[in-house]
Every structure is written in structure tokens, then in C-alpha cells.
mmCIF file of the N, C-alpha and C atoms, coordinates in Angstrom:
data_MODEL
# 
_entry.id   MODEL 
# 
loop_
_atom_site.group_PDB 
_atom_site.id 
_atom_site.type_symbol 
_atom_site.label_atom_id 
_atom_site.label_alt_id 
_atom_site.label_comp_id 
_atom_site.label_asym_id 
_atom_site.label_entity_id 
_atom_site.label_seq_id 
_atom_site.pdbx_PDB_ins_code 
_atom_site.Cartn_x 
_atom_site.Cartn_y 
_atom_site.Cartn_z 
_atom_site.occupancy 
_atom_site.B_iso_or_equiv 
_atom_site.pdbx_formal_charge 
_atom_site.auth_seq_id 
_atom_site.auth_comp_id 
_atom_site.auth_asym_id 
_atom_site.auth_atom_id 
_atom_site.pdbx_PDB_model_num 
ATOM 1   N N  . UNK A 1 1  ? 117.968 85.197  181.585 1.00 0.00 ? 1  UNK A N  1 
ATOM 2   C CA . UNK A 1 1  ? 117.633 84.150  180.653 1.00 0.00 ? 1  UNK A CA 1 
ATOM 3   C C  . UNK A 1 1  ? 117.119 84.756  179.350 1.00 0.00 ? 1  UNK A C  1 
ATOM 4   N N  . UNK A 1 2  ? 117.717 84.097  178.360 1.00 0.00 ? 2  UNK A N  1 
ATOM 5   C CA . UNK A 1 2  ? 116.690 84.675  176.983 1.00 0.00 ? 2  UNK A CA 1 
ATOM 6   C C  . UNK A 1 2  ? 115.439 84.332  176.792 1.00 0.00 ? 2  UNK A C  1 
ATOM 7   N N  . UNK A 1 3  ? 114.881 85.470  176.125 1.00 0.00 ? 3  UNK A N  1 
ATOM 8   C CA . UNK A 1 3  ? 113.408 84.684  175.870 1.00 0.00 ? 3  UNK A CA 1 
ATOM 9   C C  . UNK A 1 3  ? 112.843 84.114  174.832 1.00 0.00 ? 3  UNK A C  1 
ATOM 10  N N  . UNK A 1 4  ? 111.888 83.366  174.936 1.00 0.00 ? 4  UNK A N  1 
ATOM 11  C CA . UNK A 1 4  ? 111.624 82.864  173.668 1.00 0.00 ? 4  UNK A CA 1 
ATOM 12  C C  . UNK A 1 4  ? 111.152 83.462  172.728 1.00 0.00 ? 4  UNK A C  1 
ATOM 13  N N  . UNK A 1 5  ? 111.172 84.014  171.765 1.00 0.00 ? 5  UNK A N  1 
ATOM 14  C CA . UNK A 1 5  ? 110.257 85.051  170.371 1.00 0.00 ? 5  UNK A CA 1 
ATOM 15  C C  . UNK A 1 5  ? 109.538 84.212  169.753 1.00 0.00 ? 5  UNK A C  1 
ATOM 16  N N  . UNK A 1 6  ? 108.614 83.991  169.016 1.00 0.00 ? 6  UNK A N  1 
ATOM 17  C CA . UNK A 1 6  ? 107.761 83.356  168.081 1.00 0.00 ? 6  UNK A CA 1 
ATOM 18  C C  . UNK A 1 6  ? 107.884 83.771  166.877 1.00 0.00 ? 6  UNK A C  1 
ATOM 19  N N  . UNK A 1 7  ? 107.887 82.841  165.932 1.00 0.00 ? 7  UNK A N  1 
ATOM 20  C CA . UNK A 1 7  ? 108.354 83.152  164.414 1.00 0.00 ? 7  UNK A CA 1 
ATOM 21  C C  . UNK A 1 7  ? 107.393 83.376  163.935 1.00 0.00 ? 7  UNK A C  1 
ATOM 22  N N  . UNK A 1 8  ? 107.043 84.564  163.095 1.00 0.00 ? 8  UNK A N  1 
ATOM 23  C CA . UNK A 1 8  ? 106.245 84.833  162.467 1.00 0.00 ? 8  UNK A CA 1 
ATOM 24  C C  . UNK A 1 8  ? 106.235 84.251  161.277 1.00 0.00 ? 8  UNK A C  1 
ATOM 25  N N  . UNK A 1 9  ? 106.798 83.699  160.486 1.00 0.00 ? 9  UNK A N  1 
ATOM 26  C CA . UNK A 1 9  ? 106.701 83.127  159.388 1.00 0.00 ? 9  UNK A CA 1 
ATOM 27  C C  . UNK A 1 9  ? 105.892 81.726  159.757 1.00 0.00 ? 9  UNK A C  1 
ATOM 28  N N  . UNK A 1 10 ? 106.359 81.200  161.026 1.00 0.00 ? 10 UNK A N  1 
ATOM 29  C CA . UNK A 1 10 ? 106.194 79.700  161.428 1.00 0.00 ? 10 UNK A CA 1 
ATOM 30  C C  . UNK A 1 10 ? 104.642 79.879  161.897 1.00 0.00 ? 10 UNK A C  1 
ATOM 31  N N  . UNK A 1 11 ? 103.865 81.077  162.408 1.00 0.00 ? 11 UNK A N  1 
ATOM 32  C CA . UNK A 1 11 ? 102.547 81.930  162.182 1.00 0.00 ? 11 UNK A CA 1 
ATOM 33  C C  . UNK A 1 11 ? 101.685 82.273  161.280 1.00 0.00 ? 11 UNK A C  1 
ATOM 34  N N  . UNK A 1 12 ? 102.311 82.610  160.215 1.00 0.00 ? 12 UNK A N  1 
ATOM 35  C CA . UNK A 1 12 ? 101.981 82.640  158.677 1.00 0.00 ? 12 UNK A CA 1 
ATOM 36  C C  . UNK A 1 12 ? 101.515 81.252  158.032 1.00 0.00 ? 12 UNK A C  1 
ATOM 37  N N  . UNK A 1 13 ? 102.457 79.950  157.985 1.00 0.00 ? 13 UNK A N  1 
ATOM 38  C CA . UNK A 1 13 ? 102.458 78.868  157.563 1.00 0.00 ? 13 UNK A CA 1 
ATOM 39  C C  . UNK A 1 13 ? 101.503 77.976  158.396 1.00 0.00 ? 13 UNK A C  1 
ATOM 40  N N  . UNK A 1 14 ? 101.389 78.430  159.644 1.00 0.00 ? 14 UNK A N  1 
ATOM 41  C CA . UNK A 1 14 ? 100.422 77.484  159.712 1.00 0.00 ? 14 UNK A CA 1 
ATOM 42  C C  . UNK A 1 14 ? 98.683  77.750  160.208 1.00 0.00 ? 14 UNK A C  1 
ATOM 43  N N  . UNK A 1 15 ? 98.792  79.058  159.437 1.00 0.00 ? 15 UNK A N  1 
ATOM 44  C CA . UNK A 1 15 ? 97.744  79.667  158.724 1.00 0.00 ? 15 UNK A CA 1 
ATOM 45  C C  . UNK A 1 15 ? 97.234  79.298  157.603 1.00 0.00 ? 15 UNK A C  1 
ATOM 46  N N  . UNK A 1 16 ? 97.775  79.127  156.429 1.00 0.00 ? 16 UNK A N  1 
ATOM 47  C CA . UNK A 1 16 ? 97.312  78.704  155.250 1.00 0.00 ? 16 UNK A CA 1 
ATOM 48  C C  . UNK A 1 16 ? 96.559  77.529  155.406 1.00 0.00 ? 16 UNK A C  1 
ATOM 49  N N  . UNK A 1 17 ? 95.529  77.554  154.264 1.00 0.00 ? 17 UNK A N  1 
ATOM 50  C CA . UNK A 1 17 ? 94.824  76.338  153.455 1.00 0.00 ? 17 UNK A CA 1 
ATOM 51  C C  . UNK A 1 17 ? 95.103  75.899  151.826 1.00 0.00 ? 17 UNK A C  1 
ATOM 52  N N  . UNK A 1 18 ? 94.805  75.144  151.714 1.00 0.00 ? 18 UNK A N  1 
ATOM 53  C CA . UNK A 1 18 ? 94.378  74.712  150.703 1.00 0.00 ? 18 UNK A CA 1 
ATOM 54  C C  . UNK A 1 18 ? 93.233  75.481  149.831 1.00 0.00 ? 18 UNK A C  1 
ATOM 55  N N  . UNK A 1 19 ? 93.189  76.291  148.700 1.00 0.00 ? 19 UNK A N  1 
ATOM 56  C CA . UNK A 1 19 ? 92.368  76.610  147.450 1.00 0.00 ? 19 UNK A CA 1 
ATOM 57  C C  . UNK A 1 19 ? 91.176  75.479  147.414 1.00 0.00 ? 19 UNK A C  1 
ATOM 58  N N  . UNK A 1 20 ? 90.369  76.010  147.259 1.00 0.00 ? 20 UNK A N  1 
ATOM 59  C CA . UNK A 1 20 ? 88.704  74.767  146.370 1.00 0.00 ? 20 UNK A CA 1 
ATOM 60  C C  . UNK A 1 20 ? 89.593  74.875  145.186 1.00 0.00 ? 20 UNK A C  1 
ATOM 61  N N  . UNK A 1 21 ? 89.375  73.348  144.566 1.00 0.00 ? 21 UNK A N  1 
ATOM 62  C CA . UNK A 1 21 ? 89.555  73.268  143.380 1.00 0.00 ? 21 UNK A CA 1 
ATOM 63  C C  . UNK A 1 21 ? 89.078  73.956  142.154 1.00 0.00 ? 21 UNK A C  1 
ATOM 64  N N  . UNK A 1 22 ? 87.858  74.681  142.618 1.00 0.00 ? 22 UNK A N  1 
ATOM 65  C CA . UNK A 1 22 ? 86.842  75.233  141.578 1.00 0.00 ? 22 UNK A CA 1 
ATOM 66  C C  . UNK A 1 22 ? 87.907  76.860  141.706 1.00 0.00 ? 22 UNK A C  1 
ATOM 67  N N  . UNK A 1 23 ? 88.122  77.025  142.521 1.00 0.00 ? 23 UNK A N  1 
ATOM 68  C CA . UNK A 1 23 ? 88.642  78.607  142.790 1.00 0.00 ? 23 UNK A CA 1 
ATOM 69  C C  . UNK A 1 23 ? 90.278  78.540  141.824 1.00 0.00 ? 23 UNK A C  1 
ATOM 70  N N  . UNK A 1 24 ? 90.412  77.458  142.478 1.00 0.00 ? 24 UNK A N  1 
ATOM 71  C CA . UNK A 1 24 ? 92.439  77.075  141.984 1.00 0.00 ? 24 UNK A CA 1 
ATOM 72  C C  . UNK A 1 24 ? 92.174  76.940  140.206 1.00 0.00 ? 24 UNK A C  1 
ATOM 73  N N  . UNK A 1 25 ? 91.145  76.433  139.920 1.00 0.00 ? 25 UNK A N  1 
ATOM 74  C CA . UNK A 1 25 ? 91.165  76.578  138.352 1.00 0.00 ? 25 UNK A CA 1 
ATOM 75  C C  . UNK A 1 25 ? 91.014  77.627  137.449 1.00 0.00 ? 25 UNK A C  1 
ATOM 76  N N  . UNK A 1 26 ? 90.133  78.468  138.364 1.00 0.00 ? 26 UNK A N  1 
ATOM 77  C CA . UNK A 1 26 ? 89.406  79.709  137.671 1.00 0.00 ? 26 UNK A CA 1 
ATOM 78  C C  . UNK A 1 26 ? 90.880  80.504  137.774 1.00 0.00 ? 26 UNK A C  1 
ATOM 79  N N  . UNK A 1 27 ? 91.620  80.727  138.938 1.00 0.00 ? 27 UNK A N  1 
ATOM 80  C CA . UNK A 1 27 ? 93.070  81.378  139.147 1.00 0.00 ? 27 UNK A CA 1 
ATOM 81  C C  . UNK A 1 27 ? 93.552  80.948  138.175 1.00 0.00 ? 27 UNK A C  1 
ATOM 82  N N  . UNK A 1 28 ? 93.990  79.365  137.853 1.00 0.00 ? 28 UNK A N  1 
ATOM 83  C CA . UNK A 1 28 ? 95.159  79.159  136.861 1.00 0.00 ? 28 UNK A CA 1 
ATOM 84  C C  . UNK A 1 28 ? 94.965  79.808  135.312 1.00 0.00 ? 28 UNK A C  1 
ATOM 85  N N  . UNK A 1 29 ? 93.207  79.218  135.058 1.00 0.00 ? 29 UNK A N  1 
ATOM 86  C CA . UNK A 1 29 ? 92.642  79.636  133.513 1.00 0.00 ? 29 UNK A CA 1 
ATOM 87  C C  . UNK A 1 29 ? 92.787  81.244  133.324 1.00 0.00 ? 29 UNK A C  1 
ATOM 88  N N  . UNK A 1 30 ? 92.817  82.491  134.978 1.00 0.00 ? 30 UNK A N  1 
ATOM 89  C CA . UNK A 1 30 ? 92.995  83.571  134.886 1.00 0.00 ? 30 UNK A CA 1 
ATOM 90  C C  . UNK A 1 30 ? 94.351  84.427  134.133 1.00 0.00 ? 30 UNK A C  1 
ATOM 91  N N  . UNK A 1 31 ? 95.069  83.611  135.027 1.00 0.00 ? 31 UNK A N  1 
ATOM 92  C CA . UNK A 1 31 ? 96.598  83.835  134.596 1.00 0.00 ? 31 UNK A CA 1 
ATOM 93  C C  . UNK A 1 31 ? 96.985  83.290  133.236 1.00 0.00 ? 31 UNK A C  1 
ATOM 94  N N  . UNK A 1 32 ? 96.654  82.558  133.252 1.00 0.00 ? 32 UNK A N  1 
ATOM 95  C CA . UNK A 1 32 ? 96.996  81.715  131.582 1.00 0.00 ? 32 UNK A CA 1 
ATOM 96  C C  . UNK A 1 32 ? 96.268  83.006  130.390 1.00 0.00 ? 32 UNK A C  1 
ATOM 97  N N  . UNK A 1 33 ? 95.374  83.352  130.600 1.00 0.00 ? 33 UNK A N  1 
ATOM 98  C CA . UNK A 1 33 ? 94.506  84.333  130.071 1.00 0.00 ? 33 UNK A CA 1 
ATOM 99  C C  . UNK A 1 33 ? 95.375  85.838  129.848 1.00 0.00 ? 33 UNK A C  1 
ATOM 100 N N  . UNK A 1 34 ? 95.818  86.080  131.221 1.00 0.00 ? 34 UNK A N  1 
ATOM 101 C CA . UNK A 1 34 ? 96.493  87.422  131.227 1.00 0.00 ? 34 UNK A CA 1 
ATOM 102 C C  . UNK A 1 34 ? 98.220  87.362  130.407 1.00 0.00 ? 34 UNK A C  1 
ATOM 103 N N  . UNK A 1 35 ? 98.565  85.808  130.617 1.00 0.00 ? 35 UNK A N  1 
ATOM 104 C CA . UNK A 1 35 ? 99.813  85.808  129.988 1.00 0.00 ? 35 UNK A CA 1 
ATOM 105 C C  . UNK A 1 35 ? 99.644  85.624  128.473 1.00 0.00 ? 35 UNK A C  1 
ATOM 106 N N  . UNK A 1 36 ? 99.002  84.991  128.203 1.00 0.00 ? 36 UNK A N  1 
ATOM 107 C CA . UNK A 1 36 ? 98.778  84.805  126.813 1.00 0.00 ? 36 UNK A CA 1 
ATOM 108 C C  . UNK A 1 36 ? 98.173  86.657  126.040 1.00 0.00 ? 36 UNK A C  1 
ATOM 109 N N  . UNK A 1 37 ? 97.491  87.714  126.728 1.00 0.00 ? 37 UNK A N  1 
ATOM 110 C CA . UNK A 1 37 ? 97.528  88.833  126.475 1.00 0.00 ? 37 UNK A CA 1 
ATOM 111 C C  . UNK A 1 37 ? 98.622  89.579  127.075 1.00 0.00 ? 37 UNK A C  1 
ATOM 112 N N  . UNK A 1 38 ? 99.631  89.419  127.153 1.00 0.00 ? 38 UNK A N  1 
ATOM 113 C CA . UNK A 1 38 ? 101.033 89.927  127.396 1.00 0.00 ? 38 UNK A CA 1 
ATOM 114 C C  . UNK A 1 38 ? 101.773 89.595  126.360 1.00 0.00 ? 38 UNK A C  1 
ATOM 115 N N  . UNK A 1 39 ? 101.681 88.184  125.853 1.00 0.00 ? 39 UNK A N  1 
ATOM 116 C CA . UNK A 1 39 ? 102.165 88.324  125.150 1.00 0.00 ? 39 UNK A CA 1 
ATOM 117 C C  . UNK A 1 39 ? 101.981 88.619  123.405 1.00 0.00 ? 39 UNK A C  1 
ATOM 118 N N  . UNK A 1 40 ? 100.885 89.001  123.686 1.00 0.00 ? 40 UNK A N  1 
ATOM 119 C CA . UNK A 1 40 ? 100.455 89.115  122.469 1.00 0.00 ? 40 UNK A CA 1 
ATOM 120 C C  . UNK A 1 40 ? 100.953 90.681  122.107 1.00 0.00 ? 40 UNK A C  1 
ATOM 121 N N  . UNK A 1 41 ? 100.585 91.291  123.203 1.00 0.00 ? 41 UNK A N  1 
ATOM 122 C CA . UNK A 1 41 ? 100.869 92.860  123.364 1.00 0.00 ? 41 UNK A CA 1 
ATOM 123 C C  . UNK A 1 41 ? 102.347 92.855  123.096 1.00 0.00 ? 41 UNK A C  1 
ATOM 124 N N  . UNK A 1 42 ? 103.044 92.137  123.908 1.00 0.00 ? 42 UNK A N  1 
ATOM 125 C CA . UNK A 1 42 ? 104.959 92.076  123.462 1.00 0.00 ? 42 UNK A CA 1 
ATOM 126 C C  . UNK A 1 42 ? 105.075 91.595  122.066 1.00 0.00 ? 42 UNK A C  1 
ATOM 127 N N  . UNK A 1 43 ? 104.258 91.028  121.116 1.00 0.00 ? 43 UNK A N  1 
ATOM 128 C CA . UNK A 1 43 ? 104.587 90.289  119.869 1.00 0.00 ? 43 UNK A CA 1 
ATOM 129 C C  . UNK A 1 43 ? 104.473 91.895  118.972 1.00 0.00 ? 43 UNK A C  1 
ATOM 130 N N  . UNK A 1 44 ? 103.456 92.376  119.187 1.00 0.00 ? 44 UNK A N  1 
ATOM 131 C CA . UNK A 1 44 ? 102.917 93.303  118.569 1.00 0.00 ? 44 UNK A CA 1 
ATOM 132 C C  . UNK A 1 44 ? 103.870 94.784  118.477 1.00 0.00 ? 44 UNK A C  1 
ATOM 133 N N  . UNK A 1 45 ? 103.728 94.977  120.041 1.00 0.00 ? 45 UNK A N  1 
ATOM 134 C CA . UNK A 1 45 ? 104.918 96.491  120.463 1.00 0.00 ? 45 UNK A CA 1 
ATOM 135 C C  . UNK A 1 45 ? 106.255 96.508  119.984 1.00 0.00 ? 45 UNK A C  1 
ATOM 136 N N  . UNK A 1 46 ? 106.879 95.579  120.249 1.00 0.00 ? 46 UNK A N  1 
ATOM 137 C CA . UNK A 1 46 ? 108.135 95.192  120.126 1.00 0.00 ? 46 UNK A CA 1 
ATOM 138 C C  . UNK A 1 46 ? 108.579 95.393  118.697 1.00 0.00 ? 46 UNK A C  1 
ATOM 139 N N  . UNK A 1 47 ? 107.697 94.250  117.476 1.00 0.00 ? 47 UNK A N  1 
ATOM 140 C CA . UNK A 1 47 ? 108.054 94.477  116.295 1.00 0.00 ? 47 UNK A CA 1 
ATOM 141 C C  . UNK A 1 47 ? 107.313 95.872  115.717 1.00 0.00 ? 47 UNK A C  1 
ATOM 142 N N  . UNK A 1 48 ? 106.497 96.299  115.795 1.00 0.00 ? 48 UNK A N  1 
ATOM 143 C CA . UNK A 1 48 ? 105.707 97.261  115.550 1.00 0.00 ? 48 UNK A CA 1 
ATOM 144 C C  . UNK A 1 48 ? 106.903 98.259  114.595 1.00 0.00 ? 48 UNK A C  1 
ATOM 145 N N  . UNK A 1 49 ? 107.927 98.551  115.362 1.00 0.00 ? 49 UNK A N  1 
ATOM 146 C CA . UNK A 1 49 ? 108.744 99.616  115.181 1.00 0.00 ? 49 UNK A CA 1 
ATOM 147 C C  . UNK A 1 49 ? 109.601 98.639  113.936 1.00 0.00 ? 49 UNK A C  1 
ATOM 148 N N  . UNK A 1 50 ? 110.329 97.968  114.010 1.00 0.00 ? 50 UNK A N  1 
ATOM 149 C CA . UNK A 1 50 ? 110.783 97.740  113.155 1.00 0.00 ? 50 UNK A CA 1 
ATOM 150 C C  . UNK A 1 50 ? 109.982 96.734  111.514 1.00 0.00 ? 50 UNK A C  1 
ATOM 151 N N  . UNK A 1 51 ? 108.665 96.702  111.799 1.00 0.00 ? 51 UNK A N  1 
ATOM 152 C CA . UNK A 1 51 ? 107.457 96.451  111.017 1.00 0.00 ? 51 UNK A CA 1 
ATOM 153 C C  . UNK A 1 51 ? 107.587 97.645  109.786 1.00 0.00 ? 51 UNK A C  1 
ATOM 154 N N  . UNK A 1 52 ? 107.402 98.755  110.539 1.00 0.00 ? 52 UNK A N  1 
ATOM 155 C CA . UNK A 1 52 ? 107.066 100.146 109.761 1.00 0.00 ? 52 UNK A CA 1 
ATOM 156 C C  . UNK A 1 52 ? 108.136 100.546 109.266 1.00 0.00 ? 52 UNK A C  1 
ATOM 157 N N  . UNK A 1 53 ? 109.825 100.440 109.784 1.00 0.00 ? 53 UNK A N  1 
ATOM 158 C CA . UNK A 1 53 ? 111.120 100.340 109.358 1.00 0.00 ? 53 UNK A CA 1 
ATOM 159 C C  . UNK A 1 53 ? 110.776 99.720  108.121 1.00 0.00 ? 53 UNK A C  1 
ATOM 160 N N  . UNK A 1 54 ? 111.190 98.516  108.169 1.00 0.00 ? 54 UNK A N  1 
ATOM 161 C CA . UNK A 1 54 ? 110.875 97.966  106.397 1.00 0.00 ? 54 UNK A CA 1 
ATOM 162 C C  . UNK A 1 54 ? 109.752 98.510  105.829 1.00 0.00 ? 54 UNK A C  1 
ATOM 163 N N  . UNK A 1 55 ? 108.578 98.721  105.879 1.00 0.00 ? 55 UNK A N  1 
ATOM 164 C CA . UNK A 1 55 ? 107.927 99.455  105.230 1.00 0.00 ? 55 UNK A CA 1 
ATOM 165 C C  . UNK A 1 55 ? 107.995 100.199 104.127 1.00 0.00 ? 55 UNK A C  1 
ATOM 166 N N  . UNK A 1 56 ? 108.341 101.153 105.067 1.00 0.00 ? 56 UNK A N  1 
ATOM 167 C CA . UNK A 1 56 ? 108.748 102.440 104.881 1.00 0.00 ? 56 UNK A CA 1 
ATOM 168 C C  . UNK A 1 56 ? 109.499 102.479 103.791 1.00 0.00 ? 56 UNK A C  1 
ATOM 169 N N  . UNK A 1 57 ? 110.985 101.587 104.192 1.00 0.00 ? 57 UNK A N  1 
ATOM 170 C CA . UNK A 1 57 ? 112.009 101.263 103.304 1.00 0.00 ? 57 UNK A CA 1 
ATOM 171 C C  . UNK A 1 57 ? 111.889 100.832 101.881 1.00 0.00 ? 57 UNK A C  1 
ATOM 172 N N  . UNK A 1 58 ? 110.759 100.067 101.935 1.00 0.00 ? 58 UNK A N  1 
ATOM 173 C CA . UNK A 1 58 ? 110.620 99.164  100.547 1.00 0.00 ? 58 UNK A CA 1 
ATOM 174 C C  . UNK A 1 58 ? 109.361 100.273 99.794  1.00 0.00 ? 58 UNK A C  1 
ATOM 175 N N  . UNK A 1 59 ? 108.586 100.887 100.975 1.00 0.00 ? 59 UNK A N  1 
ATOM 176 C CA . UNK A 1 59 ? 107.966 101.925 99.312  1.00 0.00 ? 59 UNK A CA 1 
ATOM 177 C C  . UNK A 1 59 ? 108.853 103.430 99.266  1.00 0.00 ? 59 UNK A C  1 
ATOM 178 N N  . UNK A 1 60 ? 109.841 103.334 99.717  1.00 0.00 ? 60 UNK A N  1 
ATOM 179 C CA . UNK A 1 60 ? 110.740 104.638 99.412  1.00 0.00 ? 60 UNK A CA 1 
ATOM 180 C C  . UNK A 1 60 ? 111.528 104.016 97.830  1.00 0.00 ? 60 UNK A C  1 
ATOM 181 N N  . UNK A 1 61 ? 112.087 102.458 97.890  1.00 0.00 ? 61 UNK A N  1 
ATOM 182 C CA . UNK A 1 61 ? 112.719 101.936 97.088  1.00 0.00 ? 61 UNK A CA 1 
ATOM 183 C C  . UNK A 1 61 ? 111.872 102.245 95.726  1.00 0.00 ? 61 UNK A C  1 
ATOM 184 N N  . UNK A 1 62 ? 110.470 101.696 95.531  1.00 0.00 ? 62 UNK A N  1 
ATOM 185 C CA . UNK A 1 62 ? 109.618 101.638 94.481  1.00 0.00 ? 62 UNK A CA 1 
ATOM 186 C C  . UNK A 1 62 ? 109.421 103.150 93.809  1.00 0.00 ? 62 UNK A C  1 
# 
């Protein structure tokens, strides 16, 4: 006869809870925090290089 196995995922799931609301906010305001300094860092890095390109360009022109 086969045997039965137990799903570990189906173990996992009915493990979980529910977050305190106080915890689930401080997480969301965390992340919102870290993305908004990502992208500030990508606004910055990214053009950076071609920032100093024109630069460069326009006091070589003068």
C-alpha cells in the first residue's frame, strides 16, 4: 500500500498568523522608506555619468 506523506507546505500554512497592526505598519512605513532611498540613489548614480558628460562638454565649448 502507499503511504501517506504530509505536505509540508500544507505545515507551513497552517502555521502562519496574522501581523499586529502596529508591527504591519511600522514594516510597510519601513519599506516605503528603503524604496524611496533606492530610488533616490538610482536617480542620482545613473545620471551622475552622463551629468558630468555635458558638463564637461559645455565648458570645453566656452
Amino acid at each position: 500500500m502507499a503511504e501517506q506523506h504530509k505536505n509540508p507546505f500544507k505545515e507551513l500554512e497552517a502555521s502562519l498568523r496574522e501581523a499586529p497592526p502596529g508591527m504591519k505598519k511600522k514594516i510597510m512605513n519601513d519599506i516605503a522608506a528603503a524604496k524611496l532611498v533606492m530610488d533616490m540613489a538610482s536617480l542620482f548614480s545613473i545620471n551622475l555619468g552622463s551629468a558630468l558628460r555635458k558638463l564637461f562638454r559645455t565648458l570645453g565649448e566656452n
